[in-house]
N, C-alpha and C positions, 0 to 999 in steps of 0.2 A: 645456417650454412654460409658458407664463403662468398662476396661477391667477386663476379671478373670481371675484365676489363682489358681491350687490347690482346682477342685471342688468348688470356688466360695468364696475358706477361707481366700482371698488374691485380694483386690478389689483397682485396679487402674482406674485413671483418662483417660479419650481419648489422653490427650497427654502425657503420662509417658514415653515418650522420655527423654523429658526432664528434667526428672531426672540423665540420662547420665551424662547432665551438671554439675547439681549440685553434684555429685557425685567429679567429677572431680575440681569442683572450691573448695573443701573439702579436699580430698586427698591428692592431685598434691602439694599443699603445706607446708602440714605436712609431706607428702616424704622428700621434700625438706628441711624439717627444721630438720629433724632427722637425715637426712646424712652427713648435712651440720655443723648447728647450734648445735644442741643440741650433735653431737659428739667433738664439739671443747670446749663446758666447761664443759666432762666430765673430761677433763686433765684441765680444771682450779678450781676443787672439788674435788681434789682426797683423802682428807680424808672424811673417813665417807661414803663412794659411796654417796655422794651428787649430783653428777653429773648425776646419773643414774635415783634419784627419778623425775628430771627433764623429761627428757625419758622415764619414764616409765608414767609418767602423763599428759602426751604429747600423748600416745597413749589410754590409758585407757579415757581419754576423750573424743579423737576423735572418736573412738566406742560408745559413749555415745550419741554424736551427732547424728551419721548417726544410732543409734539405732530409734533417736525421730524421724528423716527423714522417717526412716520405718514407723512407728506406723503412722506417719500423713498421708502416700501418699496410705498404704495399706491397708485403712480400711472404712469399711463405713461409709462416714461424716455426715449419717444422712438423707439419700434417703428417698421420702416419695411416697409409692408403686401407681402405677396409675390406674387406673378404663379402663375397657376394654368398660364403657358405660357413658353418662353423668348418676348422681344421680339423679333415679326417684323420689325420696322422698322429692327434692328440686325442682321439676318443678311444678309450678302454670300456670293454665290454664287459658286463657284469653279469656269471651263472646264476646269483642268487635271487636275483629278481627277476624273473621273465614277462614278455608282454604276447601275449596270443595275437599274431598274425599270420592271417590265412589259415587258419586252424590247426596253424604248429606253434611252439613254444619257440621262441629269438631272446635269446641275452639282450636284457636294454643296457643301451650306450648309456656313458656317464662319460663326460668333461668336467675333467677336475678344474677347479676355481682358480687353483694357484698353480704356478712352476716354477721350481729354480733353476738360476742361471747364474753363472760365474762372474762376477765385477771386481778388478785389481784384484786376484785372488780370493774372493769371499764372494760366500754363497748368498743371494737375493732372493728373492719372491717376487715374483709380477704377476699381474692377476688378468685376468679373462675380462675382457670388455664386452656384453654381451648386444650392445648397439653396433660395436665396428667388428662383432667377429673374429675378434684377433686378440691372441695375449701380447700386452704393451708391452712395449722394450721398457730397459731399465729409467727413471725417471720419466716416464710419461703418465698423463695422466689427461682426462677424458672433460676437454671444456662444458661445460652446458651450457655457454653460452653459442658456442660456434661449434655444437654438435661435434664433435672431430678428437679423435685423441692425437697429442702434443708432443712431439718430442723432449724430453727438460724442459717440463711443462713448471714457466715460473709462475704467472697469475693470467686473467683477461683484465686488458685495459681499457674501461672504456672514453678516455679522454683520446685514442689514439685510434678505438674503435678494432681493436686488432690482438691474438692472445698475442702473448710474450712467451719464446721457448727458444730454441735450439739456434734456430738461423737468424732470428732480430732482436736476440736479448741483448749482442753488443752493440747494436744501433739506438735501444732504449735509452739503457743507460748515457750513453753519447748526450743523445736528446734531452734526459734529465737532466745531465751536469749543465750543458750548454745553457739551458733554458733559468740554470739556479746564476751563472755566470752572466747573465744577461738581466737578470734581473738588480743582480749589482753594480753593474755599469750603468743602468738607466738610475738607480738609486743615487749613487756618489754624484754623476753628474748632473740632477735633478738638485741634490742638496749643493752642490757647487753653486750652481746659476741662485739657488734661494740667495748664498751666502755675498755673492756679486751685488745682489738684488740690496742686500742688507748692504753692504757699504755705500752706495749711490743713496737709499731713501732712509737710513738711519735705524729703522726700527723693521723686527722680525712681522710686526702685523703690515704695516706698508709692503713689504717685500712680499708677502704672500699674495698679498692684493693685486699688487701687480704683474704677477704671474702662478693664479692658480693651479695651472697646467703641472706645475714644477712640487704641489703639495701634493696634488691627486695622484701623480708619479710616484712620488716618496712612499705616500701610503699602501699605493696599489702593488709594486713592488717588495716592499714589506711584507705586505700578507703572503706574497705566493711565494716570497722568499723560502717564508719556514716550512711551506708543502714542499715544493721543489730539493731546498737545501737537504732538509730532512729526508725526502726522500733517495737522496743523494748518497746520504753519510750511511743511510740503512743497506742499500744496493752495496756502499761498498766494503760495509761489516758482512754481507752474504756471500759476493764474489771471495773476501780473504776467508771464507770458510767453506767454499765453494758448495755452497745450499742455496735452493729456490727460493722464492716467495711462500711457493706450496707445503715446502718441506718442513721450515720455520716456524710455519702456522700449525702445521701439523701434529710436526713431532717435538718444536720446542729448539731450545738452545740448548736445553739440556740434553740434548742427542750426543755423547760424545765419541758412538762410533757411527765415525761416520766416514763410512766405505770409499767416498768420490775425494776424499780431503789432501791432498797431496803436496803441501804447503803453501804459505801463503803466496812465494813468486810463482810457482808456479800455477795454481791456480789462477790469479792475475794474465800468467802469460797464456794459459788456456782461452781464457774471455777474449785478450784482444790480440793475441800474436799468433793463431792459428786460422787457418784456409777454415771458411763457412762450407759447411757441408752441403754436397749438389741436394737438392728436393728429392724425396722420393715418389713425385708423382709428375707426371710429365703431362700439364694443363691444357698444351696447346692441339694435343694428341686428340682424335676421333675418338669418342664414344660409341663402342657396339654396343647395342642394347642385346641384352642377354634375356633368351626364351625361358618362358618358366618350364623346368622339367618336369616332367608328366610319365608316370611308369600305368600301362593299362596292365590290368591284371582280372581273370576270368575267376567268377566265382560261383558255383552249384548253390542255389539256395528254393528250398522246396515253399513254395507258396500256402493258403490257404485251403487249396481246393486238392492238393497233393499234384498237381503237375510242376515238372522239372521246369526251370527257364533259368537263363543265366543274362544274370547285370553286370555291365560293367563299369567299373570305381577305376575311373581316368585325374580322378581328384586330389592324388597324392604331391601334391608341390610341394619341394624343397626348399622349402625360407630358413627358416631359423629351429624347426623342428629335428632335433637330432634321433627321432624314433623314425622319420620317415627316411631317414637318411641307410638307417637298419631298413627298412623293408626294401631301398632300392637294392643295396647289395642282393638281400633274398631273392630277389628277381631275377637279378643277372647270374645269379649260380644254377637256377631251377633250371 
């Protein structure tokens, strides 16, 4: 489940832990490159403070970064609110099977699995969640990690500790380019400073020596390059096909109908040129805790010794049982 924070206005994932980490695989090396790197070619830029705009865009964008880390991990991705009962208005009752209550015969309820519903003119299927009680709107789809079904449910992240859907998928992405573009700036200008390094001491092993900070850059950047990059270039083969993570995995690429597809600009301008949709659950709101319903109902039952006496079965609650849900109606007709 969801954690909060600040009356509800600050909504983390069950494991935002693990944002610590990312936090730290962020910082830990822009530290590093600011005290290291980026102070050693302010004295090879000294006119003009060109040295400095280096430095100073070094930080201004790593605040940029973990700005978009916020927005993704502290917001609602799109939670779709659950039913405290299954939906009576979707239960059909079935003559051919009866269930003996109260010593009459009741049509037992069936909830169908699936329903269709209409998307850009074609017909869908969405299915019965039977944890939230609700059939999911179109693209959604039911985390296990954070218990909850998703609006354009794309995956759970857990480097951000938060799913990805409907209201922070354009702030993810953000975050991944930003984070692949940042890794190349700490790169070029890591290999810059080597290559300084190389003209003042002659040879590429002096130069490393004398600023290791500036190889462990290279390399460490490198590596998250091809996660980051990569996963850059994949988000934005799915956005120009307008498919999730989920969908991808699912149904493949080879899906070629595919009902949400609306072209590539526009798709595009879907993700990032449209108003985020208001939450449908309002966090900061009072919780009533809701009684559990209870139908008493009188029943004749002749004992051992043949005297009359009547029990009463006050034990009928309402959870997730759709036969109890037949016997309330019975009740309230008798």
């Amino acid at each position: 489940m969801q954690i909060f924070f600040c009356k509800g206005r600050l909504i983390f994932g069950p494991d935002a832990k693990s944002l610590i980490i990312t936090l730290l695989l962020i910082v830990v090396p822009v530290v590093i490159f600011c005290t290291n790197v980026a102070r050693n070619l302010l004295h090879e830029f000294p006119t003009y403070n060109s040295g400095y705009i280096i430095l100073v865009v070094t930080i201004l964008f790593t605040i940029y970064v973990l700005v978009l880390l916020f927005l993704t991990s502290a917001r609602d991705p799109g939670l779709v609110p659950r039913n405290s009962y299954p939906p009576e208005e979707e239960i059909c009752y079935e003559s051919s099977t009866s269930a003996n209550v109260g010593g009459r015969h009741t049509p037992t309820p069936r909830l169908p699995r699936t329903k269709e519903v209409s998307v850009n003119g074609f017909s869908v299927k969405v299915k019965y969640c039977d944890t939230c009680m609700i059939y999911r709107p179109p693209r959604c789809s039911h985390c296990s990690v954070c218990d909850n079904c998703v609006e354009r449910f794309d995956h759970h992240c857990p480097w951000v500790g938060q799913c990805i859907g409907l209201r922070n998928y354009r702030y993810f992405f953000l975050f991944v380019s930003s984070s692949a573009l940042l890794c190349i700036f700490i790169f070029a200008m890591s290999a810059w400073n080597v290559k300084f390094l190389m003209d003042d001491y002659g040879t590429p092993w002096k130069a490393m020596k004398e600023s290791p900070a500036s190889v462990i850059l290279i390399v460490y950047s490198f590596i998250f390059l091809w996660f980051v990059g990569g996963l850059t270039c994949f988000h934005l083969y799915l956005i120009g096909r307008n498919q999730t993570t989920y969908e991808n995995f699912r149904y493949g690429a080879a899906n070629r109908h595919n009902v949400y597809d609306q072209g590539c600009l526009k798709n595009f301008l879907e993700v990032f040129c449209t108003m985020t949709k208001p939450s449908r659950n309002n966090f900061q709101a009072y919780q009533q805790e809701e009684m559990p319903m209870r139908i008493t109902r009188e029943v004749k039952i002749d004992d051992s010794e043949g005297d009359s006496r009547t029990k009463v079965h006050d034990n009928l609650e309402i959870d997730n049982d759709l036969l109890k849900i037949s016997q309330r109606r019975d009740a309230v007709n008798s």
